[in-house]
Each structure stands twice: as C-alpha cells, then as structure tokens.
N, C-alpha and C positions, 0 to 999 in steps of 0.2 A: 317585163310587163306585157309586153305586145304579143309576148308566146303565150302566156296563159291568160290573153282574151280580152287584156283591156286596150282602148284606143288612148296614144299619147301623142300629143305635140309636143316635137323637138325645139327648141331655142338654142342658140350660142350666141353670141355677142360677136363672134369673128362666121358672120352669117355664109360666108362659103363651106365652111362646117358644118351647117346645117346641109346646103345642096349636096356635099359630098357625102355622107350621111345617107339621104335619100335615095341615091343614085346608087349607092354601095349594099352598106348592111342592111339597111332598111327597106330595099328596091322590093315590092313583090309583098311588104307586110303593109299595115292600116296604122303607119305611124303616121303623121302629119307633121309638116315643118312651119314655123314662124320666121320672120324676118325683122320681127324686135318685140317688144316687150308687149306691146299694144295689142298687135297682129296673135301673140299669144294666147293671153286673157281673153281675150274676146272669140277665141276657138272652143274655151272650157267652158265647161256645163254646170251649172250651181248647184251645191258652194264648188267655190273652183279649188282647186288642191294642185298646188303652188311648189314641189320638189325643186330646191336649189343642191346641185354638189358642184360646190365650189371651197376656194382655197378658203382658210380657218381668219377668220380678222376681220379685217375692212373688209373689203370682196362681197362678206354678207352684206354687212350693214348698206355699202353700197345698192345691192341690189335690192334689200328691202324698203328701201329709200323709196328706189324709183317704182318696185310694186303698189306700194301702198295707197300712190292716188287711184290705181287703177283697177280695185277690190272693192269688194262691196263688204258689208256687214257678214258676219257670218262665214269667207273664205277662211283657208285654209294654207298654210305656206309653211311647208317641210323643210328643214336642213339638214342633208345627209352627211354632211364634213365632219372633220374632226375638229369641231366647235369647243372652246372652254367652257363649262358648264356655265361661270358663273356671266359670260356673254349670252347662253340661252334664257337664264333664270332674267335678267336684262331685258333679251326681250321679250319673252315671254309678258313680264309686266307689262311694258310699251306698246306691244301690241293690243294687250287684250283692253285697254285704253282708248283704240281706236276700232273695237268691236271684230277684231280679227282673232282669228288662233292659230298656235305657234305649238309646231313640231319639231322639236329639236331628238334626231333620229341615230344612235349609231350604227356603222354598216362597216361589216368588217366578211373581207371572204377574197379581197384583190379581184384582179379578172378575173380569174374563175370563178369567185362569188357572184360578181357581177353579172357574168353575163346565163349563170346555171342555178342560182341561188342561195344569197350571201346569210349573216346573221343580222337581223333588224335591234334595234333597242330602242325603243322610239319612247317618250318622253314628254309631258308638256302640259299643253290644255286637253283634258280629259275626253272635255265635251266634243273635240274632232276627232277622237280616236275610232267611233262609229265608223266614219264616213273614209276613212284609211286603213281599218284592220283587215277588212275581205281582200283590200290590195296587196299588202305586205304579208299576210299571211299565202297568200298563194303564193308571191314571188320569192320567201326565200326558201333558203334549205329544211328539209324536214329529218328529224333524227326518229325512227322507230314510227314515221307516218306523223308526228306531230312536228307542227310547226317550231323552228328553231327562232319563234319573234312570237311576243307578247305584251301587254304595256307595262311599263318599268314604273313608272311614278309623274310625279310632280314637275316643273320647270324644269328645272336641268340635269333630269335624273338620269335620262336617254343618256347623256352625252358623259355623265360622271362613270358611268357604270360600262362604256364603250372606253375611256379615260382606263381605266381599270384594268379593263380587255387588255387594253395595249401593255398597260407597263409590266401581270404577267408575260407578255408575251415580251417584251424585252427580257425579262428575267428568265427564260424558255430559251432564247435565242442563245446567250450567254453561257449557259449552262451546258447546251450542246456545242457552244463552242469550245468549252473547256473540257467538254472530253476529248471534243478531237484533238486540242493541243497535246491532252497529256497522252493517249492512245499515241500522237505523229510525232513527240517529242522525248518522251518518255522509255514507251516501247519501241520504237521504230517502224512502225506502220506504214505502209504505202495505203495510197489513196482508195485503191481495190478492197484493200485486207476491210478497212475502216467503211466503207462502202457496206458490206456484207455483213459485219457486226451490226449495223446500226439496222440494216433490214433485219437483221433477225431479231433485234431489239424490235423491231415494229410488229413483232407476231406477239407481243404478248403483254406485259402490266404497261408498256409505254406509248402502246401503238397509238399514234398522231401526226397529223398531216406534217408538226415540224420534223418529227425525226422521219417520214415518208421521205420529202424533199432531200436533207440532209444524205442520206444514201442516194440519192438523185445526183446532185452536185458532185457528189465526191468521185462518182464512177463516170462523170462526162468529161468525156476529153477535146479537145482543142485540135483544129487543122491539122497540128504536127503531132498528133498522138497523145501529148501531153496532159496529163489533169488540169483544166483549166483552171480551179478554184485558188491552187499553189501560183498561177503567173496574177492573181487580185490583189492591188494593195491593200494590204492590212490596218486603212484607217477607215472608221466603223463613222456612216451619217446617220442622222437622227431628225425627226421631225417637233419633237417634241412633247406627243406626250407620253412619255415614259418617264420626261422629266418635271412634268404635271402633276402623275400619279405619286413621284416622289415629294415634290413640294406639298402638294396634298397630307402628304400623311405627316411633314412637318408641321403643317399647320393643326392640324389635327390630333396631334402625341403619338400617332399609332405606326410601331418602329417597321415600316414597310422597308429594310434593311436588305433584300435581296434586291429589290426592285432599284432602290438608288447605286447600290454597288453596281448594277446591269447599267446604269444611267453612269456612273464616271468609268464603268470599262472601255464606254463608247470616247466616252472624254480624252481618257490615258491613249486610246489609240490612235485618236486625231494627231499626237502629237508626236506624229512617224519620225520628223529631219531629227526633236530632239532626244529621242528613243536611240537612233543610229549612233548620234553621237555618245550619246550615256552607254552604250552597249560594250566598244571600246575603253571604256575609261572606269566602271564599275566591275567589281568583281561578286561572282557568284559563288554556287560549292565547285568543289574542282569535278564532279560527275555529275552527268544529267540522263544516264539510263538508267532504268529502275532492271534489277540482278534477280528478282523472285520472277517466280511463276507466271509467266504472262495470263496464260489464259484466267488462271485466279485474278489477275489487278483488273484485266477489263472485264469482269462480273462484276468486280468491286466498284469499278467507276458506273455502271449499271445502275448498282446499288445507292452509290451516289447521288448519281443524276436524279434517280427517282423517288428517294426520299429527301431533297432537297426543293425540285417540283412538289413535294405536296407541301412542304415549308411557304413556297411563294403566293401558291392558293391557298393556304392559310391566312397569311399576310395582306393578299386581295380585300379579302371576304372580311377582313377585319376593319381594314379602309371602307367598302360596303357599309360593313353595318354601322362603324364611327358616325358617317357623313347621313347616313338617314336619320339616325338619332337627332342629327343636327340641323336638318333641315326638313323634317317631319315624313320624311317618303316610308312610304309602307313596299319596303320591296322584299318580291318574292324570292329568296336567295335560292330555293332549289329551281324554279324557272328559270331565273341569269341561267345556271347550268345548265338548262334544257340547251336555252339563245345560244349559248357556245359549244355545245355538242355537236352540230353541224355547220358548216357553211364556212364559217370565220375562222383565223388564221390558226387559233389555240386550238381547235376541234381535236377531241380527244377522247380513247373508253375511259379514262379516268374522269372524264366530266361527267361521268353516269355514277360514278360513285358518291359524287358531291352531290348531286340531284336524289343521290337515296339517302344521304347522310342526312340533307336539311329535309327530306319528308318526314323521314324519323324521329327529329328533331329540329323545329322550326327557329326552335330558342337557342340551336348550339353556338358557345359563344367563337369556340374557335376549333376549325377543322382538326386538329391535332386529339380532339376530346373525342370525336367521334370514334369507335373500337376498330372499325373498318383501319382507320388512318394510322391509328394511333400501332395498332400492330402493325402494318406495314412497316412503319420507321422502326420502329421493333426488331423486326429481321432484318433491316437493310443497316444499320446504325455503325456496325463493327466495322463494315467495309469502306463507309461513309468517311469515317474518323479513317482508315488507314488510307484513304487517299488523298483525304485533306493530309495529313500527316508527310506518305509522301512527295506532296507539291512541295509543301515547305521545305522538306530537305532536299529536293534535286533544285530547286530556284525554279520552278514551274507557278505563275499566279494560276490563284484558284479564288478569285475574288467573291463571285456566287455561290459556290459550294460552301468555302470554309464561312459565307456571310450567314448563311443558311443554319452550318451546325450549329455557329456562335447563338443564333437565334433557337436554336433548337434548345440550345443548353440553358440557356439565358429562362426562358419561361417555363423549364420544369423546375428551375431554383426555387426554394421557394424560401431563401436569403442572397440577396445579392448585396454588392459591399458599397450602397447608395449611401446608407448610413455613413460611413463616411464623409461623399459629397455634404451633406448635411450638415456636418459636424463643421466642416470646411466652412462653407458658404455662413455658416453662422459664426464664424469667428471671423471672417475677414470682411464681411458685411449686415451682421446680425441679421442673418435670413429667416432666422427661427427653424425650429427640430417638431417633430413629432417623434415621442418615447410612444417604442413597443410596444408597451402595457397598457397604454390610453391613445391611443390614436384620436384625433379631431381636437385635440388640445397642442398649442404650439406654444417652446420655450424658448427663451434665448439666456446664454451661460456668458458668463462675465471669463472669457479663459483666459486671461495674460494679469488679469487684473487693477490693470491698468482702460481698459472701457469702458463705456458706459451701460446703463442696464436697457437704456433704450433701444426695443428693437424694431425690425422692417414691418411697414405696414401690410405686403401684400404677401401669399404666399401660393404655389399654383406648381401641383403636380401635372 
C-alpha cells in the first residue's frame, strides 16, 4: 500500500513489532506506527478503513469487539484471513446494526503476493466498496494491465469464493504430487530428470506458478548435495480450508470429489507411524516399475494431470454457482478468473480460458460444456485412463486423478445405477422412487409382501 501512494498506520498487539517494523522495512517510507488500538483509529482519516489480517475465529471477533467502541458511524473494517464465510455473513449482519461496514476480503498470492501484489476477493457491504476499491485495485496483481480484484458479492461472498480458491488449489497441489510419485516411483526418476519435465510442462497448456515452483523444489539441493525435498517427511498439514470447500459441497449436493479426495490425501498422510507399520505387514503387486515407453507415460501423466485440473475447476465453479443460487450473490464467474489469473497461488494461462468460457457463456452450467474444455479432455482422455489404469496395477495411489476420471465418467452417463439405491431405500425404508416415465410423482412398492403400503413422508435429491 505504501508503494503505490497510500499512507498506513501499522498496529500489532506485540507493539515491539510495530517499532521493529518502523525501524526495519518501513524505515525511510510514510508508514505510521500505533501503540494500541486507540492510538490507531485516531491516526485515520474518515471513514476510517479498519484492515485486520489475522488468524480465522476468535482473533476476529476479539478484535472487533474491541474496535467497535472506537468507530464512528459510517467506518469501515476489512478482514483479510481466511475467515468462514458463514462468520462474515455474521458479521456482516452485526455490524451493519451498529452502522459500521463489514469487508470480509480474500487474499491469496503468500509473500510474494504480499508484499508485490496478491489476488483480492473482497465481499460484504457494497456501500464501502467506494471507499476501498482505488486501494485494492492498485495494490494487487494485474493480469494483461487489469486488476486481478473486483467486488465478488454480498456478505460472505469474498471469503466463500477465496474458500474455493484454496480447495482448487489443494486439488492442484495433490495432483502434482501424484505425478511426481508416479514419474519417482514408477519410472525411476531422479529429482533433476523430474525437475525439467515439469519446467517444460510450464512452457505450455500447464504453465502455472504451482507447477513453476514444483520444478523449483525438485532441482534444489541441500548443504550436502542432496535434493532436499526426498529428506521432508511425507506427512502433508492443512489449515482448513480445503476441508471447508469439501463440507461445502456436502452441504450443498454438488460432488466437489477431487477436492475432498485432496482433503483425506492430506489426512492418509498424517498418518506416517501407522503407514510404516502397514507397509511391512500388507502386500502389493509384486512390480512397481512400469516396462513401456517412458517418454510416452510421462506425456501421459501430462495428459493426466491436465485434464484432471480442468475436472477440479469444473467442480469449483459448480460449488460457485450452487452457493450463489443459495444465497442470492450475483457473481461474476469469468471475473473470479480474472482475481486468480494473477497474484494468488492458483494463477495460471488456463485461468484465461475460463475467463473466455464464462464471457461466452455467462449461463455455462459446467466447465466441461464449454468446446474449449470439453475438447481438451478429448485428447487428453486415453492417456488419462492409462495412467489411472496404471497406478492401479503397479499399487501407486492416484487418489486425485482416478477421482477426477470417475467424475468425468460419472456426468457424461447419462444412466447411472442410482435407480437402484432407490429401489433399496424404498424397500428397507419406504423412501419412495421416481419412475422414468413420470418424474415428480413418487411411489412406494409393497416388495416382500409382507409391508405396509405406507410410505416416507420426505424425499430429497
């Protein structure tokens, strides 16, 4: 903010943070320090605009606790964390009650977003968005000279649609982990080989800051020569919302199935002692290198990976559009794609294709429809299936990918064997059926004979 012109006063609650701060990074710029909360407010200029990043929970609420005597009518109090939506839409209400407005903002780009220009998603009361967009639009990233931040919606739309952010990118994280396994397990890869695949994967349909990184990592080595990334234990932390975005789409119906399978990969690998122990005592196939053509499998898992990624932002953008249905947000889905084009972690040329898909089609209901996508998976498909195929036979998890085809295969059916479930459910609890031929009419079948005709009052796709 202080680079591109505006003045801010710094606050921390461990106030030698602030002096070191002033003395350090900030030595020599027109930042301002406070020494409590008081000493703050009383620096800013009306309406005062209130940025808290802090940790996601209490923390807030604490701190708007203690703001709130000391606002006037009319400020302004932003939160950049990775907030639950349904804690912004919360206070959102509560504030605007006591004549404040409430920004609940996501920010996604890590330190280097931070401190060069991250992705904004900002959210909330409409009526402050005035008095914060010439802020945020200067300060984050810009994709093609436009800002990579715009307003998203309603109370906790910022923060649902930043939710979102993350659990693709858990489902991104996963995915490129699973090549590397099958590339370092499979073929026999060293960390170099795999290093230079994935950069040359970045010159072309994949190029993205995570597979950037991942060739990063793979070719840095350690004091003693070594690839670092091989001496990391292999148990994967989380913050949670990737496990968010999965409850969400439970809640919701909408089978965001890569995204959870990315959320218990993280799970299954937390649990290293008894993995070791299971490793010894279960058996696999008796070979785990794959005999064909190498260079052919790693195009294949190419192929993979990136028609599996556009499965996930499918899946995204499906949760999207569920949850504004549901809670009235008018969101623009090819802008999200602009917001994550630059700055934030997902940033990707493939987020310029979803940005032309929803211009095209504002209505599309799921990215897979759009020709662009839909042919891509088209040509990627064969290779897709023989590397799912195989994980399965060398004993290689492919949790992401194979979640991804199942989903793929899953909503081109256009019969799947649910009828069944139905037929179940309504003999072992008179759930009632919908026949084929008549849909919105529900029956219930007397099957053993022995039953009664009386059936369940509620029924709910």
């Amino acid at each position: 903010m202080n680079d591109n012109g505006w003045v801010v006063c710094a606050y921390n609650r461990t106030t030698e943070k602030v002096d070191h701060f002033l003395e350090n990074e900030a030595k020599g710029t027109k930042v301002v320090g406070a020494h409590s909360l008081q000493e703050m407010v009383a620096k800013l200029k009306k309406p005062r605009r209130v940025m808290m990043l802090v940790k996601a929970g209490a923390a807030v609420d604490s701190f708007i606790e203690k703001l709130i005597p000391l606002l006037d009518k009319g400020d302004i109090i932003i939160d950049g964390g990775n907030s639950e939506y349904q804690d912004t839409q919360r206070r959102c209400h509560q504030l605007a009650e006591r004549g404040l407005f409430y920004i609940g903002s996501g920010v996604s780009g890590g330190e280097e977003g931070a401190r060069y220009g991250p992705s904004l998603m900002p959210g909330g009361h409409r009526e402050a968005w005035p008095y914060v967009k010439d802020i945020f639009q200067s300060i984050c990233a810009k994709s093609n000279d436009e800002p990579c931040c715009d307003w998203v919606g309603e109370d906790g739309a910022g923060h649902y649609v930043k939710m979102v952010h993350n659990g693709i990118e858990y489902g991104d994280m996963q995915l490129i982990c699973e090549a590397y396994h099958l590339m370092k397990s499979a073929l026999g890869m060293d960390t170099d080989d795999m290093s230079s695949v994935f950069n040359e994967w970045n010159k072309g349909e994949l190029d993205s800051f995570l597979i950037e990184i991942t060739a990063n990592i793979l070719k840095f080595k350690d004091s003693d020569g070594e690839p670092l990334v091989e001496k990391i234990r292999d148990a994967a932390g989380q913050k949670g919302t990737g496990k968010w975005t999965a409850i969400s789409g439970l809640d919701y119906g909408t089978p965001t199935t890569l995204i959870a399978e990315s959320v218990f990969a993280r799970c299954l690998s937390s649990l290293k002692d008894e993995r070791i122990k299971a490793s010894n005592v279960l058996e696999g196939p008796e070979g785990t290198t794959y005999n064909g053509d190498k260079k052919d499998f790693v195009e294949n898992i190419r192929k993979a990976l990136y028609a599996s990624k556009i499965v996930s932002y499918a899946q995204g953008f499906m949760l999207l559009r569920e949850a504004a249905a549901k809670f009235g947000w008018n969101l623009n889905y090819g802008g999200i794609a602009l917001m994550w084009r630059g700055g934030c972690i997902i940033r990707s040329v493939f987020l310029g294709k979803i940005k032309e898909a929803f211009d095209k089609n504002p209505h599309l209901t799921n990215l897979l429809l759009d020709d662009f996508f839909k042919n891509a998976v088209g040509r990627c498909q064969a290779g897709w299936r023989q590397v799912v195929a195989q994980g399965v036979l060398l004993g290689i998890p492919t949790p992401a990918l194979s979640s991804a085809l199942s989903f793929y295969d899953g909503y081109r059916s256009a019969k799947l064997p649910a009828n069944l479930i139905q037929a179940q459910r309504d003999y072992f609890g008179a759930h009632t059926y919908e026949l084929a031929e008549a849909p919105g009419k529900f029956h219930h079948t007397n099957w053993t004979g022995t039953g009664g005709n009386v059936s369940a009052s509620t029924y709910a796709v």
